[in-house]
C-alpha positions in Angstrom: -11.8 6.1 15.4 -8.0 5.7 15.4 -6.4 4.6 11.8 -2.9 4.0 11.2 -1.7 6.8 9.6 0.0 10.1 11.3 -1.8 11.8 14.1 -1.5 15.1 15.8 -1.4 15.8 18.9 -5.3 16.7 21.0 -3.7 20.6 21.6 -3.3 20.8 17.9 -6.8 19.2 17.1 -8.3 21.9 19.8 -6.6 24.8 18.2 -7.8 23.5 14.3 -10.9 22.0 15.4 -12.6 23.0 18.4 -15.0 20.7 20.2 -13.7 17.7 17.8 -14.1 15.5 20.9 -17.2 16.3 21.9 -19.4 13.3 23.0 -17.0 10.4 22.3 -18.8 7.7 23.5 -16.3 4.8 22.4 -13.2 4.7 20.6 -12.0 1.9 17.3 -8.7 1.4 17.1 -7.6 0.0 13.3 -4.5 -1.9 14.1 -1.6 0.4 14.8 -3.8 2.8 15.1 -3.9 2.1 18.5 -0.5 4.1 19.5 -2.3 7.2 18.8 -4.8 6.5 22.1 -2.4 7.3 24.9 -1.0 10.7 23.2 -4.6 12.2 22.7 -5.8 10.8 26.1 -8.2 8.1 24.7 -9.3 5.0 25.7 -9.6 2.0 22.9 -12.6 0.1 23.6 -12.7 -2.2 20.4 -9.4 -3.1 18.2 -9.6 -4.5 14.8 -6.8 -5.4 12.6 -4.4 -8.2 11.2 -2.2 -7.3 13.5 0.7 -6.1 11.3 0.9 -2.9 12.4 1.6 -3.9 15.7 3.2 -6.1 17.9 2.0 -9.1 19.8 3.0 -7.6 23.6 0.7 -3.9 22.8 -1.8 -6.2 21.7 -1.8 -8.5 24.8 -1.7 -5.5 26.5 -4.9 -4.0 25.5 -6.4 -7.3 25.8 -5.4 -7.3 29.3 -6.8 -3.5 29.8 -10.5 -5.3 28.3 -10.2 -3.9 25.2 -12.9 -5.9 22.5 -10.1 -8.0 20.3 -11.0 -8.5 17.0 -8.2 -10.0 14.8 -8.2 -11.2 11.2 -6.1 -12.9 8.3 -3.8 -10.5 6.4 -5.4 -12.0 3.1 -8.9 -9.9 3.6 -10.7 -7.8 0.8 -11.5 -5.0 3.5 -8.5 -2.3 5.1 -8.6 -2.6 8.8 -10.0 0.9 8.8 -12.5 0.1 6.6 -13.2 -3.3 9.2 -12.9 -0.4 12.1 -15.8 1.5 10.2 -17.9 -1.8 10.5 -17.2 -2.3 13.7 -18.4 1.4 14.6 -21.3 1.0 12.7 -22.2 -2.2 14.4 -22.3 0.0 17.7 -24.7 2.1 16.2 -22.6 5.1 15.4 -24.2 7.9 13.5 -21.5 10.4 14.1 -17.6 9.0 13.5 -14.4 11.0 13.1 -11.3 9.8 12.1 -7.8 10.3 12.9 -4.8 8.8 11.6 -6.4 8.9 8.4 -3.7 10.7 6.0 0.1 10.6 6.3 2.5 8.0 7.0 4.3 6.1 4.4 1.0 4.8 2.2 -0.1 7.7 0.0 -2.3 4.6 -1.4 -4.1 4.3 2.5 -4.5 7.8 2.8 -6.7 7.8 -0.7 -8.6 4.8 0.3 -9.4 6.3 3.4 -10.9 9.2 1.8 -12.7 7.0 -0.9 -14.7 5.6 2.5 -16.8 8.3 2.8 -18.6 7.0 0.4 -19.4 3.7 1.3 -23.4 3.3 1.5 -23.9 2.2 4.8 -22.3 5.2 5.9 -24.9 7.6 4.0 -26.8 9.4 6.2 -24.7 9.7 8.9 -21.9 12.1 9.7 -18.4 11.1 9.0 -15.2 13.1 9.1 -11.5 12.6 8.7 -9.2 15.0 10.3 -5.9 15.6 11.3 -4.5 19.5 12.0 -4.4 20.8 8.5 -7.5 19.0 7.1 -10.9 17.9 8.0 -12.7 16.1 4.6 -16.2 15.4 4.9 -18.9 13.7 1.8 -21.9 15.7 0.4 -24.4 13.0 -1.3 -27.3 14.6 -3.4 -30.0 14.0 -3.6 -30.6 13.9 0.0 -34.0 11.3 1.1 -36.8 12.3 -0.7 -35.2 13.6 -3.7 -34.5 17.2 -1.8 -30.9 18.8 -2.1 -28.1 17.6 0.7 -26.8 20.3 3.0 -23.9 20.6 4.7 -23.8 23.4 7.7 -19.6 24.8 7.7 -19.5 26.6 10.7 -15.6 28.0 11.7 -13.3 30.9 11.3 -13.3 33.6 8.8 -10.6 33.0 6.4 -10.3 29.5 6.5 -10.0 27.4 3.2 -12.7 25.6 1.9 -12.3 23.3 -1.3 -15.4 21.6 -3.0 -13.8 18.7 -5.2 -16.6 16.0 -6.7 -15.8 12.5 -6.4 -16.8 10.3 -8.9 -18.5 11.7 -12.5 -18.9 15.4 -11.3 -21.6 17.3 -9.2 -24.9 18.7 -10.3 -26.4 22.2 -8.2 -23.8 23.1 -6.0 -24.7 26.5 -4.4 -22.5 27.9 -1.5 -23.2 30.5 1.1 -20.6 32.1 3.3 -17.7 31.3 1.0 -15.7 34.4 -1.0 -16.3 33.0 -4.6 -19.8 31.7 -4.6 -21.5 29.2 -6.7 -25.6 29.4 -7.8 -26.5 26.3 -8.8 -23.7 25.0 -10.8 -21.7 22.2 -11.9 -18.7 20.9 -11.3 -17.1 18.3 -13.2 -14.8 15.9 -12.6 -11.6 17.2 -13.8 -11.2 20.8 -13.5 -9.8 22.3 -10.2 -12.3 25.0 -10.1 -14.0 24.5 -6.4 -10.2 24.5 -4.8 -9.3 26.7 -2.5 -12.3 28.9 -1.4 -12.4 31.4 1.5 -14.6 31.3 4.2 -16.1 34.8 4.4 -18.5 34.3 7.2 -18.6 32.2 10.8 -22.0 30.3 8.8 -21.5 29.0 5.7 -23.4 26.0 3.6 -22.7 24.0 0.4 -25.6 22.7 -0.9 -25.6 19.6 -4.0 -28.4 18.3 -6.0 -26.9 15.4 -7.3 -23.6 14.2 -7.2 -21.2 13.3 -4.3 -18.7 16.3 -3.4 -16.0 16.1 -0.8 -15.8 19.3 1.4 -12.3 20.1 2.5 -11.5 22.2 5.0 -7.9 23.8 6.0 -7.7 26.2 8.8 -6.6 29.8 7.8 -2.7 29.8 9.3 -2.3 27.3 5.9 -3.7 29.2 3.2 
């Protein structure tokens, strides 16, 4: 999925990310969004957006190309990314990562992209927004049936991990593979204390028993 904030470039994302395109079976643009297709060597096959973020000759154009046009009014409750979400899910996505999701001029976009993730009809599913310094994913405990969610963080020694709760803190976090590990501990809303962790092996896990926790991740190079 292509938002409207800054983008790298697919080089960048293969060196910070490997296999991040893996399996990309269709691509949603959110309205500007859309520039970023070309550049990474992806094709748009649904737009959505109120058009203000771009102009009325790249939108014919992707109309002409057959790309699924969906606009709407600029007075709308929803972002367009959170409308691009939708429209994802409406395909049946399971699995969506998200570019163009920080950066640009709107600090303001960049948190309510982030504040997404926790959208219920995206629980249960994998959902992940990266550019090349950051990939931000949401833990949910408990998991269905009451057990502890899991998050597998496979990647390179040395890269920084940050476990930050989002909302009223985070019950039974315990890591593996990290540097400074937790045992089934809280952490609350407020205190910095999961920042900046150190991947010390290639397999690590954060596990949470209650509570939703975003899991940051920065590759080493930016520590």
């Amino acid at each position: 999925m292509l938002a409207d904030g800054d983008a790298p470039t697919g080089s960048q994302l293969d060196a910070a990310w490997p296999g991040w395109s893996d399996g990309i079976e269709f691509v949603v643009a959110a309205d500007g969004g859309a520039r970023h297709a070309v550049p990474l060597g992806l094709r748009v096959d649904t737009w959505v957006g109120d058009g203000d973020s771009v102009g009325d000759d790249a939108l014919a154009a992707l109309a002409s190309a057959g790309v699924d046009i969906r606009r709407v009014a600029a007075a709308k409750d929803e972002s367009d990314t959170e409308l691009a979400v939708a429209a994802a899910l409406e395909r049946g996505a399971d699995h969506i990562v998200v570019l163009g999701a920080f950066g640009g001029e709107r600090f303001d976009h960049a948190i309510a992209n982030v504040g997404l993730l926790a959208m219920p009809a995206l629980a249960g599913r994998r959902v992940e927004l990266i550019d090349a310094r950051t990939r931000v994913r949401l833990l949910r405990g408990p998991a269905a049936g009451g057990r502890a969610a899991a998050v597998d963080l496979p990647g390179r020694v040395g890269d920084v991990v940050s476990l930050l709760p989002f909302g009223p803190g985070v019950e039974g976090v315990t890591t593996e593979g990290l540097a400074y590990p937790l045992r089934d501990e809280p952490l609350p809303e407020g205190p910095a204390r999961g920042l900046s962790n150190v991947r010390s092996s290639v397999d690590a896990r954060v596990t949470v028993r209650r509570g939703l926790l975003l899991v940051i991740e920065s590759p080493a190079t930016l520590a």
